[in-house]
Each structure stands twice: as structure tokens, then as C-alpha cells.
N, C-alpha and C positions, 0 to 999 in steps of 0.2 A: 408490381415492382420490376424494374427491368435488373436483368443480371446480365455480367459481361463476365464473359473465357477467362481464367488465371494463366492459359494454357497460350503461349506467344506461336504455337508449334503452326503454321499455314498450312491448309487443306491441300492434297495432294500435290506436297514440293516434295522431292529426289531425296530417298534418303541419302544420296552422296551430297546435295546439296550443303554449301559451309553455311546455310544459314539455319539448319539443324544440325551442327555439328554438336550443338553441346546435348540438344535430347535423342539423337541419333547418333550414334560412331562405329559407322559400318568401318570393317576394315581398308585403309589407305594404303593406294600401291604410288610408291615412291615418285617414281617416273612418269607418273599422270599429272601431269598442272591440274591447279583446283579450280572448279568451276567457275564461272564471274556471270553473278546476275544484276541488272540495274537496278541501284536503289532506288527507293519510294522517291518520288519528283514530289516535292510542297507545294505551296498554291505560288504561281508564278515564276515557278524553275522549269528550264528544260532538263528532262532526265538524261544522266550521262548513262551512254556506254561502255562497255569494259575495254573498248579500242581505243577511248577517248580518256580515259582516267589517268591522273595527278598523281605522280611517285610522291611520297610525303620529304618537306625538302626541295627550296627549290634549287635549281640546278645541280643537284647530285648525281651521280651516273649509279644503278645501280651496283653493287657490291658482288653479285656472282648470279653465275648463268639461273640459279633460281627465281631469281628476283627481277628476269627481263620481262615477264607479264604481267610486272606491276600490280599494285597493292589488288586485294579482292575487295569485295565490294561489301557494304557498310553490314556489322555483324557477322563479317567471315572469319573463319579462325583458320592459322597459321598453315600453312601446305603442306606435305610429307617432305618435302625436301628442306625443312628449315630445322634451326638446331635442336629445338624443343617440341619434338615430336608429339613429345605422352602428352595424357588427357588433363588438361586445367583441373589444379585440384580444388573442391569446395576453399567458400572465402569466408570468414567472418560473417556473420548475421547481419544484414541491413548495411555489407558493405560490396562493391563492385568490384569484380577481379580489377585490380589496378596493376599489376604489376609490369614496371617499365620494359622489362624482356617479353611483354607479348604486343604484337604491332596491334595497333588500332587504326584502322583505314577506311577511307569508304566513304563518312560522313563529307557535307561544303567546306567547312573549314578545314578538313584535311587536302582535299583534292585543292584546294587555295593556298597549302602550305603554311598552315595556321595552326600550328600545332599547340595543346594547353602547356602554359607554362609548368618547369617543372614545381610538385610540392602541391598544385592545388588541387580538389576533387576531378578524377578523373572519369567521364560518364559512360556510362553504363551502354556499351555499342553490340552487345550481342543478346541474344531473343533467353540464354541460361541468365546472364547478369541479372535482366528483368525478373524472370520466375526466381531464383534465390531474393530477389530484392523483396518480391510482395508476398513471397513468404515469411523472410524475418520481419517484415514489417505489418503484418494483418499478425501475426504472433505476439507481437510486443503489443498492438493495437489488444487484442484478447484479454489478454494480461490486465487492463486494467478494471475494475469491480465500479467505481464510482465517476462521473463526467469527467470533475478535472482530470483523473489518472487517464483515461480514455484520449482526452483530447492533447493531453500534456504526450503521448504515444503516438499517435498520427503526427503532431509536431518533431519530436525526438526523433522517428522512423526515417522521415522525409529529408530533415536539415541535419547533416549536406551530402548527403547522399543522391538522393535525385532532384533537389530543390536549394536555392542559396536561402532562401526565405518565404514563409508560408503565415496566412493569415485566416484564421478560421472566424466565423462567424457561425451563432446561434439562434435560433426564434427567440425571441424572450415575449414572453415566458413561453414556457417549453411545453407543452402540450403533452399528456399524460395517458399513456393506453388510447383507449377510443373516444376518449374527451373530444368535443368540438372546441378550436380555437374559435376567442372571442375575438372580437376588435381587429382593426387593421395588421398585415403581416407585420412585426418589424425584425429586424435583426441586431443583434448587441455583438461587437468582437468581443469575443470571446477567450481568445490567446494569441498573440504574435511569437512569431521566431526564427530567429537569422543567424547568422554567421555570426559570432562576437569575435571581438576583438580578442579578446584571451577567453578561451576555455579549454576544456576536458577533451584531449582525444582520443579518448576510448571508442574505438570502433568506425573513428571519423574516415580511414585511409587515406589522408595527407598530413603533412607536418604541420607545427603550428607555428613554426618560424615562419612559412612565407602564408600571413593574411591578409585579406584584402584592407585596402586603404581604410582610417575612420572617416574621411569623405565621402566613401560611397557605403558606408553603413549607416552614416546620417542621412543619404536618401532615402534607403530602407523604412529606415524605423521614421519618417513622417508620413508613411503610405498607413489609412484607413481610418477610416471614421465610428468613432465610438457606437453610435445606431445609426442606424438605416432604417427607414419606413419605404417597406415596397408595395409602390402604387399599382393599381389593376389596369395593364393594360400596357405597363411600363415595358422597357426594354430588358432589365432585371428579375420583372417577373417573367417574358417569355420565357429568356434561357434557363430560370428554375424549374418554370414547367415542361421543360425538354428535357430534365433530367440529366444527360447526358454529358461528359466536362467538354469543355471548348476553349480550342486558343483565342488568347484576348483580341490578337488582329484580325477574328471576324467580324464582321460587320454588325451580327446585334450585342456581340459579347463587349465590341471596345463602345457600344454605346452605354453598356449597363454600366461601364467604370464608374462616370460619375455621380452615377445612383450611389453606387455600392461604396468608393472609397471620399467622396464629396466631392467638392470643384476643386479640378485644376489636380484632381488625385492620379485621371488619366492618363498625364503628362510625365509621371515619374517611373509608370510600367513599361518596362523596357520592352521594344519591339522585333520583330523577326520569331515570331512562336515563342519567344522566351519566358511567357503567362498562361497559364491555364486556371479555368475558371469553372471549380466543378462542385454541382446539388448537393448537397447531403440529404437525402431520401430517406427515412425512416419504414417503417410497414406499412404506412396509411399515407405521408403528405411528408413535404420536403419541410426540414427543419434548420437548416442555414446552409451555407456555401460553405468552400477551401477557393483560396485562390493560392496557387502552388507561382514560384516566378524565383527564375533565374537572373544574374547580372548579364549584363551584356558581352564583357571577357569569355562570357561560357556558351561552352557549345550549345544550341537550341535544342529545346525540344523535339521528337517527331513525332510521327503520329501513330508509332507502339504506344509512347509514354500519355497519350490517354486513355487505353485501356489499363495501364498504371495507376493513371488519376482516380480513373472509376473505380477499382478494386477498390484502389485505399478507401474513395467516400464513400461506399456501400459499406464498408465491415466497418467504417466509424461512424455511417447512420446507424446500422443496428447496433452495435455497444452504446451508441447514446441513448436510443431508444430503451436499451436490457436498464442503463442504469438509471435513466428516471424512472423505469419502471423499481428497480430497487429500491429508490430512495424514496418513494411516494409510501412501499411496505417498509420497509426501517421507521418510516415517519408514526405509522399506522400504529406497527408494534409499540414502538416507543410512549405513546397517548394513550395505548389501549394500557398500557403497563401502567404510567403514572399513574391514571384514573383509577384503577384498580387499589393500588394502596394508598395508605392515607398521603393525604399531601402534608398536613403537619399532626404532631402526633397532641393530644390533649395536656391538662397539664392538673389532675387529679389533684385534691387534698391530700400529702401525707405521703404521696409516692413521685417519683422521678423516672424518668425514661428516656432511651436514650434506642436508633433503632438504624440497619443497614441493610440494602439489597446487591448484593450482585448478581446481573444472569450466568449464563452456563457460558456463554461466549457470546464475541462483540456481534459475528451473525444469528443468533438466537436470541435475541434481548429478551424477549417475552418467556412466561414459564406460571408455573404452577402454584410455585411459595408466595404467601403469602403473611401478612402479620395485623394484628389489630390492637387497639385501646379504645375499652367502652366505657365510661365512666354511668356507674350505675349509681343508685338511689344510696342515702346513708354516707357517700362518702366514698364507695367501692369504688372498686374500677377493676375490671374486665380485661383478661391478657389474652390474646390470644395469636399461635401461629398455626399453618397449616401449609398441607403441602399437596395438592393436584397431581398426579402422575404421570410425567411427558414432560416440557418445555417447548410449546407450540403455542399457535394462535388459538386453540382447542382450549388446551388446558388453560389459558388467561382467561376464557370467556368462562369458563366453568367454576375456576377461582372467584370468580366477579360474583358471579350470583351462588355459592356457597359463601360468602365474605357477608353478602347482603343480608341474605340469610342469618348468617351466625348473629349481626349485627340487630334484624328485628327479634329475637329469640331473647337477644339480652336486654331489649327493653323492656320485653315482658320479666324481666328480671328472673326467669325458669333458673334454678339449679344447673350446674355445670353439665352433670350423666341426663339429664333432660335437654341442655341443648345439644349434645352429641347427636342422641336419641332421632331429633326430629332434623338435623343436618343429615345423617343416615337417609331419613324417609326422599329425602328432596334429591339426595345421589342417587338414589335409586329410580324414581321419577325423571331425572333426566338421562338414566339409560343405565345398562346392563354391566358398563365397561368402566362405568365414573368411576373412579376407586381414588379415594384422599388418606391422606393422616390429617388430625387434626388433634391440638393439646389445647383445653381451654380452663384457665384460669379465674379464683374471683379472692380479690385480697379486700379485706376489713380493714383500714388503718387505724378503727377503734380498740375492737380487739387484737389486732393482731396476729391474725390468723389467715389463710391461703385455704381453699380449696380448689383441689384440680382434681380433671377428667381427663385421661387420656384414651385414645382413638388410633391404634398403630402406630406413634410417634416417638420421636426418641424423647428420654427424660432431660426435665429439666435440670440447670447445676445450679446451685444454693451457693455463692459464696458470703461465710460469715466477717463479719466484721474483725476478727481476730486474724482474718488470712488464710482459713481453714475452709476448704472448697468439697464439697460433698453432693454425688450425683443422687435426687433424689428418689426411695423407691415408692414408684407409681403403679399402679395398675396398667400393662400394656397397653390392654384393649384390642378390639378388631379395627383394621381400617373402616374406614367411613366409603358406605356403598357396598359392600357384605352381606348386608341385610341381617334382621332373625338374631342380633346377639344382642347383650346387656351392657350397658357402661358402669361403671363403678369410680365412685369420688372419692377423696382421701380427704382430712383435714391437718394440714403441718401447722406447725409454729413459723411466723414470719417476723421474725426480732426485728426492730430498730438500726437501721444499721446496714442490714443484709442486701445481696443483690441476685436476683433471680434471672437467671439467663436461658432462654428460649429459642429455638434454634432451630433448622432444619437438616436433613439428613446430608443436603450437600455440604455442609461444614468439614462432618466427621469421618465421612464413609466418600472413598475414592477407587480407582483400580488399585492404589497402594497398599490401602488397609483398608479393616473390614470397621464395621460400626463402631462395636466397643472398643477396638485401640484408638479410636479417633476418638471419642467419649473420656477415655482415658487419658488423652494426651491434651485433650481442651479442660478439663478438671486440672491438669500440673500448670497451666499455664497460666490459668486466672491463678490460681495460690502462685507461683512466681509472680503473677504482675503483682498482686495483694502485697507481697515482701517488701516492693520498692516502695510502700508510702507511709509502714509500718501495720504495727497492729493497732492503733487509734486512731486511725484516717483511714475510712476503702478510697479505692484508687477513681479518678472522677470517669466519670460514666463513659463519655465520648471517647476520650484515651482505652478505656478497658475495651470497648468494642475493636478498635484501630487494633490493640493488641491482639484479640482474639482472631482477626482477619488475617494479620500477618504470620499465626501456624500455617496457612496455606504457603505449599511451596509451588515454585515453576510447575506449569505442566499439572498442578492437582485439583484443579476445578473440571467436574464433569458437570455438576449439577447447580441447580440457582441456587442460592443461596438466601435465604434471610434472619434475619437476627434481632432479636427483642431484649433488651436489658430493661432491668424495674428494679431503682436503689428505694428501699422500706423505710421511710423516714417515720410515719405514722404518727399516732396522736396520743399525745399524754392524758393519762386516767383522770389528770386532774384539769386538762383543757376542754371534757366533757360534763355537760349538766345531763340529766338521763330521768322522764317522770309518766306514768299513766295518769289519764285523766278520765274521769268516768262522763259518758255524756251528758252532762244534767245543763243546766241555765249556771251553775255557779262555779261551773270547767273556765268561762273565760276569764272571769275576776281573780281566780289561783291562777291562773297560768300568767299573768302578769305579775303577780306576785314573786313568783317561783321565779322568773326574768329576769324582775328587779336585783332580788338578792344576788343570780349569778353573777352579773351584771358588778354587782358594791365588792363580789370575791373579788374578781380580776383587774377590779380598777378601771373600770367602762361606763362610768355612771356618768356621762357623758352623751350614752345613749340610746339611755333611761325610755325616754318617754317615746325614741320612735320604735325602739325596741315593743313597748308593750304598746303601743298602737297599734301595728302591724301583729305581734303576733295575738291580739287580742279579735282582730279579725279575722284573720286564718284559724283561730280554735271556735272560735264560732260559726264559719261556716262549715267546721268538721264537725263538732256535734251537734246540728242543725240536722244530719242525717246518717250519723251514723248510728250502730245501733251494738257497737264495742267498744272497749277503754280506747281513746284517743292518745297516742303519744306525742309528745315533745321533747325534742332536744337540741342544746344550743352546744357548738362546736366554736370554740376557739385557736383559728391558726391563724394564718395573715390575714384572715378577715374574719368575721362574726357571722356565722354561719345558723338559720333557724330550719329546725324540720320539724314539719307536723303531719302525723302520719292516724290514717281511719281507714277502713272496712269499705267501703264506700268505691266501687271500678270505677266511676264516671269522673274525666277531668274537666277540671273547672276553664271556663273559656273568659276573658277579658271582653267587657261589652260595656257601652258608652249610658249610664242609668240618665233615664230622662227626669225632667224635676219633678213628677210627682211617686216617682217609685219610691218605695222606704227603703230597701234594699239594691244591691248590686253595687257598692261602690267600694267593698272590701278589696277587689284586685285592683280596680283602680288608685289607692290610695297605694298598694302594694309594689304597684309598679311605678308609679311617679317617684317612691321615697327609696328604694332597697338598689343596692348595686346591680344586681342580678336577682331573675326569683326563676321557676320553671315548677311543672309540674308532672309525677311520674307513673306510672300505671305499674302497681305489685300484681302479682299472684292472692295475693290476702287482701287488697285494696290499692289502695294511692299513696304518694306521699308528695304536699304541696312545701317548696324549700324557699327563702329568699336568702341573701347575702348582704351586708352590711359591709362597707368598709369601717376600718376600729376606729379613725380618726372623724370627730362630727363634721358633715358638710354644713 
């Protein structure tokens, strides 16, 4: 990567020299005339002399014996004998000493008599103007975290300060760390920007009364072509691969014009240096150009202002390069996080859910918390949240596979202090430092009843159906990854009604307050939300959450956040049929029997016969091999729900019977005719389920 000087200061010039006057100011004795060096000659001038230079003005006679050696020469600052001695004071950020009491001389158009009109930007003619300029201007470039803000900063820097209009172009696509680009270069413009007609002048250093014509801002803005494909070999591509900015009237830079801006784009870049056309170079490979251009009323360019150029597009290659490199880990975290929790939450018999995340902040997305719903065997279903310690990319991946974890655990249907138990063993096994909470839940909507295990976690809140919010007492527990301790399960009452709210410590616990006042303060707040909908209606899930969110105040998120609600709608004693079957030959002729009736209770004899079809095959191939009482039960909610449950680990697999088998055509019939069917692997055996809709197809 080539680097170019910020430092305008020329190797061994005089410190009395005026063209270090602003980074040198030896002391000035009065009575000395100031030195006059010739300025830099452009391609095709002859360089003047200081015997030979233009009083600014033509024919005026000088105004006093000071002023008979005529102006100094381009970037000289004012002689001891002029009224304003002292030292030019700092200007504005990204703006050029403009002020009309200090002469500017020196440059073609002055020695011509060609002075800028008053009001419009006045350029930048001494070597301090430049260093203040790419200092507020690689500053404000800094400043910005993501490409637009970066590029939207080299534009804002530039126009109108050292530029009337600037057009940036990008690779597209933009090539990523040490990624090899595919496919031919091309380039997309990326952002234009010019003088408008009316705008903001904050920082501009001219008025906005006198701007330029909308005639020549409609030449502007027809300059560039949406993409650019740069050929090998092209004129476009050499000068990217010189790196280096160049004025457009060189000979391979005015050829690349109409690569870069299409046909006939060449014709509208003003000429006399008044274009510059410079790489944007990243760490590894050039990833678009600036073309920087002045109008022709303005004084040109010379050739300090492309060590200008170059500054500006080195510190706007590498911020473009920092922030695809940002955006590709924002992308990263963000994916890694979705995948991590559930994408939608399940939708259990008998209960309701409702669930939220927020990270710790918008640069941290990723984190630790985590939340689940496992819909187990019977009807259950499985709550759980947990919390990884950090908000890192660490802790996501650790979350991942403790989540996974927690999730095969619960199909083995284990008790709550048994899945703790063997999430422990697996924290421990991925290292020394895992350290989690984790609260896991198992709700019956038959019974009616909850059990949880907690694991270092804060408690869950109960709020009842009456509007009355109560923090429940659980067993602490040790964090998970501790090693060497016990879990302990409770069993509560879970009424009809109720809503169970699940939480992580970022909720309640801030630099503010310590756990329990935030615990305390999220219990008054679900009973105030509870008040607004009465005591015969709990307040609808999605709202309650929204509520619970908004106790955070400004400024009080340290930690991620996630959040589990579960409304207990559950299931009436009287929507359950409940029966053992002993294995004998004459389990499947009752167990149709026993259907039938539920079946003439509820008013569903309508579907009588696929009811005892089905589940006359499913009890026969349970006691077929089991060698305990067989249970049945049929559940009435929105659909007609059958479980038949045996002794028996081995799940039954769906296979196509050939025509002379006797058997095998039980799942198959089960699965052609039943809305839904699955089959689940207990601790004490299996339990094979299907689903009916209530209405006959």
C-alpha cells in the first residue's frame, strides 16, 4: 500500500521561508521584505519570477512603500510591514482561512488579475490551509462506523471546500477481508455531491446568497454512469493500478474518462487541472475511484492538492474496507443469534406464549440469553430460559449447544432437576469457565400443575387471573457449570387463567438497582398492567410483554435481555377420558369400546368409526409387546387428540407392507386418515399420539 505525507512542510526550505510560515514562525524583523520564491510551473507554463509578478488588480498602483515588491508568491503569508501582523488564528473544521483582510497571491489567476468573485469558496493557497483541511476532513471521514456514513464524510469533507463536486464510485460487490473477487472488475457510483442550489451552510465559508447558476449545476449532475465494467488492459484500469490520484488532463487519465463516466462524459470535465481522478485502495486491491472536479470560474487545482486527493482516498479506502469488514460480523452475529432461538415459538394444547429478545446494545447483538418451548409427550410442554455469562460471540455458541442440549434432554422426557443435572455435566465438558443460569419448567395442562428447577436463575412471577402477581418461591440452585451440587424441583399449582413470566437477570438487575428491587418492581407492574383489563380478563399476552419492556428506562440496559410468557388455559376434567388396559388380545375390542362412548359424551359420533379404527390399531400394536397395563387417553380441545402409551423404548417407524405381509399396515392407515400423529420416547417407555380434527373429513 503506498502512503503519502499529511505533512505539506518541503524538505530543507528556510525557516524564514512564507511558505512555512504557518508550520514555522521564526520571529519577523519589520524592515526585511519577505522572501519570493517561484511557484510550482504546471505542465505547459513558464514559471514566473518574483521580478516578473502581477500586483492583484489591474492597473492599480500600489498603496504604500510596503507593497512595492509585490505580492509573494503562491502560499505566502502577509510580511511584517502589513497591518495584521499576528499569527492566522485556527479556522473552522474542513474550512480554509478565507478571510478577506488576508491577501492571497501568487497563484495564474491572481497574477492575471482574476480575482474569485466575492461570496464564493475561497481556495485553500497556503501548505497550513491544506494540513487543517485533511485533518478535519480524515476526522469526520473516521467518524463514520458503516459505508454510507464513510462515504456520505469524504463527500460532506470535500464539497465545497476543496471540491465543487465529487463522485465516488465502489467495486460492486465489494470484496470482503481476504476474499478473492470473482468476475470481472466493475464499479457502481456509489454517491454524487455538489454545490446545490440551496443548502445548509454550516462550515461552508461562503454565503448562500451568491450561488452558482442552476445551469451549470445541471452540467454537474449529468456527469457519471451508474456502472462501469473495467476492462484489462483498459486505460481505466492502468490509472487504478498506479494507485496514485491524477489530473484528468493527463493523457491516460482524460482517456479513462469515458470508461469511467460513459460517452461523451469527457466533454463535460472541465479542463485546465480542474479534475482529479483518484484509486481508492483498500489493504489488499483497489476498490473504486473519487473523481474530485471543480467548475471552471474556480481557481485549479495544483499539484499540493493531490497529495490532498491521496490522503482523503487512502483513509476512505481503509474505513471502507473497517466497515465491510463490520458489516460482514454484524451480519454474522445477527444469523448466529436468530438460529440460536427459536424462529417461531410452538403452539402446545392448553397453553399460550408469547416471547421477546433484546441484546445488550446495537454493537453487541449477540449474547448469552436464551429461551425455549418444548412441547413434550401428554400434552406438556417445556419452558425454559437461560442465561450464558458475557454477550459475545463465545457466549452465542455456548448458548447454541446448552439450548440443544436442554432440547434432547427434554425428549427424553427426564424430570426438570435431571435436565439441570446433565446440562451441568456438558458445561463442564466444554471448559472450566462455562458458567450459565438456567430455569426449567414442565406444565400439565391436564392436571394443572408446574414443575420447575432452578439453576442460579432469578424466579419466576405468577401473575393470577384476579390481578394479584406473586414472585414464586423456588429453590435457588447453583449455576450450571459449578459442578458437584444437586438440583431440586418444586411442584405449584398452575390455575386456568394464570400467566407465568420467565425472565433474565438483564430485565431486573442494572447499574441502578440490584436484583430484587427490579424483581420487585416487575411484580407491581404486571398487577398494574392486570388492573387495566380487570379482574375477569388477564391482560393479552403480547401487550403484557410490550409492558414489561417498557420499565426499562433510558440508559438501563446493560444486559440482553430475554423474556418467556406462558397464559394456562389448560384442560377441563371433563374434556379428558383417562383408562389402563392390561395386554391381553381383548385390550383392543375395550379400547374401542371405551372411544365409542367418549366419543356419544361429547357429541363426536361422527367420528365413531375412524376414531376406533385407528386407535384399535395403535392398542394392538402396544400390546403386541408390551408387557405392562397400556394406557389410553383421549383429549378434547380444538381437535380430538389420542394417546396410547406402553413400556415398550422402541419407536414404531412408518414402512410401505408388501401384499403378502399380515401385518404392518397399522401406521400406515394412521397416517393416511389422522391430522397429525408422532411418536415419543418416555423414560418408562413410549407414547404413540395421533390428532383428529372434531369436524368429519
Amino acid at each position: 500500500m503506498t502512503e503519502y505525507p499529511i505533512s505539506f512542510e518541503r524538505p530543507g526550505a528556510d525557516p524564514a521561508d512564507p511558505r512555512g510560515a504557518v508550520l514555522h514562525t521564526p520571529t519577523q524583523v519589520p524592515d526585511a521584505p519577505a522572501a519570493a520564491l517561484p511557484a510550482q510551473a504546471r505542465a505547459g507554463e513558464t514559471p514566473s519570477t518574483p521580478s516578473t509578478a502581477t500586483p492583484c488588480g489591474k492597473g492599480k498602483e500600489p498603496a504604500s512603500s510596503a507593497d512595492t515588491t509585490g505580492p509573494g508568491p503562491e502560499h505566502s503569508q502577509p510580511s511584517a510591514a502589513e497591518p495584521d501582523t499576528h499569527r492566522p488564528r485556527p479556522v473552522p473544521e474542513s474550512v480554509p482561512d478565507s478571510r478577506p483582510d488576508r491577501p492571497q497571491s501568487g497563484g495564474p489567476e491572481r497574477r492575471k488579475g482574476q480575482a474569485p468573485a466575492p461570496g464564493q469558496p475561497t481556495p485553500m493557497r497556503r501548505d497550513g490551509d491544506r494540513l487543517r483541511f485533511v485533518g478535519a476532513a480524515t476526522r469526520r471521514i473516521a467518524r463514520g462506523i458503516d459505508l454510507d456514513e464513510i462515504v456520505m464524510g469524504l463527500c460532506r469533507a470535500t464539497v465545497p471546500t476543496f471540491s465543487d463536486a465529487i463522485l465516488v464510485y465502489l467495486r460492486d460487490p465489494l470484496p470482503v477481508g481476504d476474499e478473492r473477487p470473482t468476475g470481472p472488475l466493475v464499479l457502481r457510483l456509489r454517491r454524487t455531491d455538489r454545490i446545490p442550489a440551496e443548502r445548509d451552510t454550516e462550515g461552508a465559508g461562503f454565503s448562500p446568497a451568491l450561488q452558482p447558476e442552476p445551469a451549470e449545476l445541471t452540467e454537474l449532475d449529468s456527469l457519471g454512469a451508474e456502472l462501469c465494467e473495467v476492462r484489462p488492459g483498459s486505460a481505466l484500469a492502468e490509472v487504478l493500478r498506479g494507485v496514485r490520484p491524477v489530473f484528468t488532463d493527463a493523457p491516460a487519465a482524460h482517456a479513462a474518462l469515458p470508461e469511467l463516466l460513459g460517452e461523451g462524459g469527457e466533454a463535460l470535465v472541465p479542463g485546465g487541472q480542474r479534475a482529479i481522478l483518484a484509486p481508492l485502495r483498500g489493504r489488499r486491491r483497489v476498490i473504486g475511484a473519487a473523481l474530485f472536479l471543480r467548475r471552471p470560474e474556480r481557481l485549479a487545482f495544483e499539484a499540493d492538492d493531490l497529495l490532498v486527493a491521496a490522503q482523503l482516498a487512502t483513509h476512505s479506502a481503509l474505513g471502507i474496507d473497517k466497515a465491510v469488514l463490520y458489516g460482514r460480523e454484524a451480519y454474522i452475529a445477527d444469523e448466529l443469534q436468530r438460529t440460536m432461538l427459536p424462529e417461531h415459538l410452538p403452539r402446545p394444547t392448553g397453553v399460550r406464549l408469547a416471547s421477546r429478545y433484546l441484546p445488550a446494545a446495537e454493537t453487541a447483538r449477540v449474547g448469552g440469553d436464551w429461551y425455549d418451548a418444548i412441547p413434550l409427550p401428554g400434552s406438556r410442554v417445556a419452558l425454559v430460559v437461560g442465561d450464558v455469562m458475557g454477550h459475545s460471540m463465545t457466549s452465542a455458541a455456548i448458548m447454541g449447544q446448552l439450548r440443544t442440549t436442554a432440547q434432547t434432554l427434554a425428549g427424553l422426557d427426564l424430570p426438570p432437576q435431571e435436565v439441570l443435572h446433565h446440562l451441568d455435566e456438558q458445561a463442564q465438558r466444554l471448559g472450566t469457565d462455562r458458567m450459565a443460569t438456567c430455569l426449567y419448567a414442565v406444565y400439565d395442562p391436564v392436571s394443572h400443575r408446574i414443575t420447575i428447577a432452578n439453576a442460579g436463575h432469578p424466579p419466576p412471577v405468577l401473575l393470577h387471573l384476579g390481578g394479584r402477581a406473586e414472585v414464586l418461591r423456588v429453590p435457588p440452585g447453583a449455576p450450571i457449570g459449578v459442578g458437584g451440587v444437586d438440583f431440586e424441583a418444586v411442584e405449584l399449582d398452575a390455575p386456568a387463567g394464570a400467566t407465568l413470566l420467565l425472565y433474565t437477570d438483564g430485565l431486573v438487575e442494572s447499574r441502578l438497582r440490584d436484583v430484587w428491587t427490579g424483581i420487585e418492581q416487575l411484580r407491581e407492574k404486571l398487577a398494574a398492567t392486570a388492573q387495566l383489563t380487570g379482574p375477569d380478563h388477564p391482560p393479552p399476552l403480547e401487550a403484557l410483554c410490550d409492558e414489561v419492556l417498557d420499565m426499562l428506562g433510558p440508559g438501563d440496559r446493560d444486559d440482553d435481555i430475554a423474556l418467556l410468557a406462558a397464559r394456562f388455559d389448560g384442560i377441563a376434567p371433563s374434556d379428558v377420558a383417562y383408562w389402563f388396559l392390561e395386554p391381553e388380545d381383548a385390550a383392543p375390542g375395550r379400547a374401542r369400546r371405551l372411544a365409542r362412548r367418549a366419543l356419544s359424551r361429547w357429541g363426536l359420533e361422527e367420528l365413531s368409526d375412524s376414531v376406533e379404527l385407528l386407535v384399535s390399531e395403535v392398542v394392538t400394536n402396544a400390546v403386541r409387546y408390551a408387557s405392562r397395563p397400556v394406557t389410553l387417553r383421549l383429549l378434547r380441545t380444538d381437535v380430538l387428540r389420542c394417546e396410547v402409551g406402553d413400556d415398550v423404548p422402541q419407536l414404531p417407524r412408518l414402512r410401505q407392507a408388501r401384499a403378502t405381509d399380515e401385518g404392518g399396515r397399522g401406521l400406515y392407515l394412521v397416517n393416511r386418515l389422522a391430522r397429525r400423529w408422532g411418536a415419543t420416547r418416555l423414560s418408562t417407555g413410549k407414547v404413540v399420539w395421533f390428532e383428529l380434527s372434531k369436524t368429519a373429513q
